[in-house]
C-alpha positions as CSV (number, residue, x, y, z in Angstrom):
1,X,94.6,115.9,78.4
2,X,93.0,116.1,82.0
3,X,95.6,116.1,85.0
4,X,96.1,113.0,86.8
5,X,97.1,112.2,89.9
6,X,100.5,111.8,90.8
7,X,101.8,108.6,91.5
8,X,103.5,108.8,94.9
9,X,105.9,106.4,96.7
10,X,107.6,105.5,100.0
11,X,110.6,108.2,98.3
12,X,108.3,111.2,97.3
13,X,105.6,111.2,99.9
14,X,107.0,113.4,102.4
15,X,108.2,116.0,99.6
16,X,104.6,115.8,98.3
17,X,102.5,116.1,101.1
18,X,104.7,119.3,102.5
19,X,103.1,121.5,99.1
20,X,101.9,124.7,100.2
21,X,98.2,123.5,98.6
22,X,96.4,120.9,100.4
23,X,97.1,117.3,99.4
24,X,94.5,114.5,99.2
25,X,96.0,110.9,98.8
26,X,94.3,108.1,97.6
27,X,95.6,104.8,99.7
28,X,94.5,102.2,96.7
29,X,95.2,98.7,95.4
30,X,94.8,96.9,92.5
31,X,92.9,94.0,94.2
32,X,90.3,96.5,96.2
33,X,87.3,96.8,95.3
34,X,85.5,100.0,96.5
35,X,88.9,101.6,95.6
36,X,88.6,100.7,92.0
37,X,85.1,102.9,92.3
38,X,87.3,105.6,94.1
39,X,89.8,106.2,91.7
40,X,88.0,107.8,88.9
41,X,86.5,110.3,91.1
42,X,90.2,110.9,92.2
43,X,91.5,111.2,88.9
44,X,88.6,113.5,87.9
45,X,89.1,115.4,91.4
46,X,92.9,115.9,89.9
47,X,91.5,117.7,86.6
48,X,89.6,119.9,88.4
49,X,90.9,121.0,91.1
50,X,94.6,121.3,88.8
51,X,96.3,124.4,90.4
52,X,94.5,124.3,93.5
53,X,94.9,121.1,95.3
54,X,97.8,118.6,94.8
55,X,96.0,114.9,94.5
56,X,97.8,111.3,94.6
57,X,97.7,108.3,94.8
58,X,99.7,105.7,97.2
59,X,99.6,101.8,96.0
60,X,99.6,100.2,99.2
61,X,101.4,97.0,98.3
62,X,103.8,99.1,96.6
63,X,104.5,101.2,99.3
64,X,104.0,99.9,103.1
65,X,106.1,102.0,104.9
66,X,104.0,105.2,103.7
67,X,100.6,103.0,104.6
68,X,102.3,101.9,107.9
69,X,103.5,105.3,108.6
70,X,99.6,106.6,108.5
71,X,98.1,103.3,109.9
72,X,96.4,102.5,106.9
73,X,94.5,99.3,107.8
74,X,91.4,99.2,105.5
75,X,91.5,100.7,102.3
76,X,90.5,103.0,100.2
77,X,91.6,105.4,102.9
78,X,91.9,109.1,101.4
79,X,93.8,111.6,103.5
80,X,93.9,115.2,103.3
81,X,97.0,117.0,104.3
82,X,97.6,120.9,104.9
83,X,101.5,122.1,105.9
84,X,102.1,118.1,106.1
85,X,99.9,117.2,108.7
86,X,96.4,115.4,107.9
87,X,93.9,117.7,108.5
88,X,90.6,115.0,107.6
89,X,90.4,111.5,106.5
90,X,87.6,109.2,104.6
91,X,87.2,105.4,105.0
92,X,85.7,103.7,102.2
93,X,84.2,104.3,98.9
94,X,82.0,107.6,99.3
95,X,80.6,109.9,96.4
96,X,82.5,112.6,94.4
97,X,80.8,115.6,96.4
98,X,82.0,114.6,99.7
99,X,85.6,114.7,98.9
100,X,84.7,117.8,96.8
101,X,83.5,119.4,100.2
102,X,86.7,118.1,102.2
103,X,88.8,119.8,99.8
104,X,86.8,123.0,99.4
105,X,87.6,123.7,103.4
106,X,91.0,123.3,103.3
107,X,91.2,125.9,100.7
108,X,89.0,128.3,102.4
């Protein structure tokens, strides 16, 4: 069974996001579009990069003070973090190899 990426939540996400791998986070919801198109490339991204990179997923409707925290205002929104601070951000629906090559130079 491939890796999946972790559910996180207004309680975990500052826990998570201070890993000593870089951390991309999927802001999703159920009712987006483009982020329905996102999330298999984020769950495939979690398989692959397993061991490497630490990759999540934040429901924004679920969690709003984690969305509001980031200024999350259109969605999907996928940050990447390094030492808890976001290092590079994507707006909207883009193909697997770009987020391939985001996380590829934070682990350079």
């Amino acid at each position: 069974m491939a890796k999946k990426a972790i559910e996180i939540t207004d309680a975990n996400f500052d826990e998570i996001i201070n890993s000593d791998k870089p951390v991309l986070v999927d802001f999703w919801a159920e009712w987006c579009g483009p982020c329905r198109m996102v999330g298999p490339i984020v769950e495939e991204l979690a398989g692959e990069y397993e061991g490497k990179v630490v990759i999540g997923k934040v429901d924004v409707d679920a969690n709003p003070q984690t969305s509001a925290k980031f200024g999350i205002r259109s969605i999907p929104t996928l940050l990447v973090f390094k030492n808890g601070e976001v290092v590079d951000k994507q707006v909207g629906a883009v193909p697997k190899n770009v987020l391939s090559q985001k996380l590829e130079a934070q682990m350079a």
